[in-house]
N, C-alpha and C positions, 0 to 999 in steps of 0.2 A: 504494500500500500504506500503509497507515496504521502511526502511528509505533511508542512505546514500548508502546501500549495493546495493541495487538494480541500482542506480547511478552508481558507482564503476563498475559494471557488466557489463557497456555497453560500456566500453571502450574509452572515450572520449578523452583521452587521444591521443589516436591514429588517429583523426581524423585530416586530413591534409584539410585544405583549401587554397585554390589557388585563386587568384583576383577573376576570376570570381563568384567562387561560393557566393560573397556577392550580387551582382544583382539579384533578382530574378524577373522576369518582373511580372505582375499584369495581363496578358493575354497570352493565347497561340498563335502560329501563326497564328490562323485565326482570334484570334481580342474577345476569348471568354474567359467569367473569371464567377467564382463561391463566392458568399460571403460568409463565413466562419466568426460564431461571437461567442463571448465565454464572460464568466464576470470569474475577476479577482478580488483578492482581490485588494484595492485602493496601498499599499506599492507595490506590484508589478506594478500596473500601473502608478507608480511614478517613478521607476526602470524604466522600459521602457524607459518614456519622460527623466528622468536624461540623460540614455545613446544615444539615440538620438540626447538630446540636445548639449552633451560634445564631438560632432564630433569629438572622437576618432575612428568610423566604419563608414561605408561608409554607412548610412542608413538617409536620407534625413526627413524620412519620419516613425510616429510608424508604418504606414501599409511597409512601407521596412522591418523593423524588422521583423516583424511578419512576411511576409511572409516567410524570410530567418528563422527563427525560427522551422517554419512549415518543413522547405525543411531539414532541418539539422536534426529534431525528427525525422520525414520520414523516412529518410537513416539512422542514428544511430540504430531507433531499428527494421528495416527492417532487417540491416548486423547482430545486436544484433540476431535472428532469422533466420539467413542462408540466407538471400532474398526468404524465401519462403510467407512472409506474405502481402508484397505489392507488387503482381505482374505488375500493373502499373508505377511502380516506374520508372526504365527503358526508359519508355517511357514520361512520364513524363522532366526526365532528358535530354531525347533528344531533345524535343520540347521545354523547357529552355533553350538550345545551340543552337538551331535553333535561336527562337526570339532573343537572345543576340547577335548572328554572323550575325544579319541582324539589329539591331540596331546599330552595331557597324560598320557596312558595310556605310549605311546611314552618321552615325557622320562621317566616316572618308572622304569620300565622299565630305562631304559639306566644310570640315576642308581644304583639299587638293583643291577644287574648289574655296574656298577664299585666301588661300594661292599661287594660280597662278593668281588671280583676284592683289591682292599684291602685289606680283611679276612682274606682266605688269606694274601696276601703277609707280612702283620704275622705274624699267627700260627707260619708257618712261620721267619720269622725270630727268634721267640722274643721279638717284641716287644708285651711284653702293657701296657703302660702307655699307650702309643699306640692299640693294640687299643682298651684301654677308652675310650678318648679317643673315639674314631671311632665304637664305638658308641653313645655319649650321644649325639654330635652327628647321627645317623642318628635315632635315637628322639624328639631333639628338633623336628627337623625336620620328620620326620611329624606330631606332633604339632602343629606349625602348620597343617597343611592343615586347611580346612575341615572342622570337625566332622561335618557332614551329606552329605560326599563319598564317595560310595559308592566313589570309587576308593581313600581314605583308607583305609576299612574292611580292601580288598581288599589293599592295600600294605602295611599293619598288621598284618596275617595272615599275607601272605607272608613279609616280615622279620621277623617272628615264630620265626615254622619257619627258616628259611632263616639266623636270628642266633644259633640257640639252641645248636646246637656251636659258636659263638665265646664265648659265654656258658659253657659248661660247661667250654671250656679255660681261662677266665680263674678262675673258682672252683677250679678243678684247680691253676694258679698260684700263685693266692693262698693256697689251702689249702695246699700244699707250703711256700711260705715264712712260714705263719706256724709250720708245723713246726718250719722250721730260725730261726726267732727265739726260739721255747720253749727250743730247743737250749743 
C-alpha cells in the first residue's frame, strides 16, 4: 500500500462533519446489527482507549469509535471512487438518520414529559421564580437544536401548547404582586 500519498488523495480535508454524524447507532431500525472484528496492532489500540478516554469526541465507548471510524472510511473512499463502489452506502446512511431521529424523538420526549412533570410540581407549590427559571432554560434549550430539525419545529410547538398554562400562571403571579406593591 502506498504511503502518505495515497492519504492525501482522499481528500480528508474536505470532509465536513456535522453533530450528528459522531453517533453512529450499533443497530439498524429494526433492532439488527453485524459484528465486524479486526486485530490491530497494540499502539493503535492504545490510541483508540487514549482518545476515548480524553473525552474530547463524543464516543462513550471504543465500539463508538469504531463504528464512527467504519462510517467515515465508508464515505471517504466510497466519494474517493465517484460513489460507485459502495452502493449500499446511501442506504445505509438513511437508516442511520432514521434510528438517530427516532432516538432523538424518544430522548426528547421523555426530557419534555419530565420537564412538564417539573413544571406542575413548581407550580403547585407556588413556586413561580423557579417556575420561570425552568422555563427559560427549556426555551433555551430548544432553541439550540438545530434550526432545520424538523423535530425542533415539532418540540417547539408542543412546548409551546403544552408551557403556555405555566406561562399564564406566572403572569397571573406577577400581575397579582405587582398589585400588592402598588399597594
Amino acid at each position: 500500500m502506498a504511503g502518505p500519498k495515497a492519504l492525501d488523495m482522499l481528500h480528508l480535508d474536505e470532509v465536513d462533519l456535522v453533530e450528528d454524524d459522531w453517533n453512529v447507532p450499533a443497530t439498524d431500525n429494526r433492532g439488527h446489527s453485524a459484528k465486524l472484528t479486526t486485530r490491530v496492532p497494540p499502539v493503535m489500540a492504545r490510541a483508540v482507549e487514549q482518545l476515548v478516554q480524553s473525552r474530547v469526541y463524543p464516543f462513550p465507548t471504543s465500539d463508538d469509535f469504531q463504528r464512527f471510524a467504519i462510517r467515515l472510511a465508508l464515505h471517504v473512499l466510497n466519494r474517493a471512487a465517484g460513489g460507485h463502489v459502495v452502493t449500499t452506502l446511501t442506504a445505509a446512511e438513511a437508516i442511520v438518520k432514521i434510528v438517530r431521529d427516532y432516538e432523538n424523538l424518544q430522548a426528547v420526549q421523555s426530557a419534555l414529559e419530565m420537564a412538564r412533570q417539573s413544571c406542575e410540581a413548581m407550580m403547585a407549590d407556588g413556586d413561580a421564580s423557579t417556575l420561570a427559571s425552568h422555563l427559560a432554560y427549556i426555551d433555551h434549550t430548544l432553541a439550540k437544536m438545530s434550526a432545520t430539525s424538523a423535530w425542533r419545529r415539532k418540540f417547539e410547538a408542543d412546548w409551546k401548547r403544552q408551557s403556555q398554562r405555566y406561562r399564564d400562571y406566572l403572569r397571573s403571579v406577577n400581575g397579582a404582586s405587582e398589585e400588592h406593591d402598588g399597594e
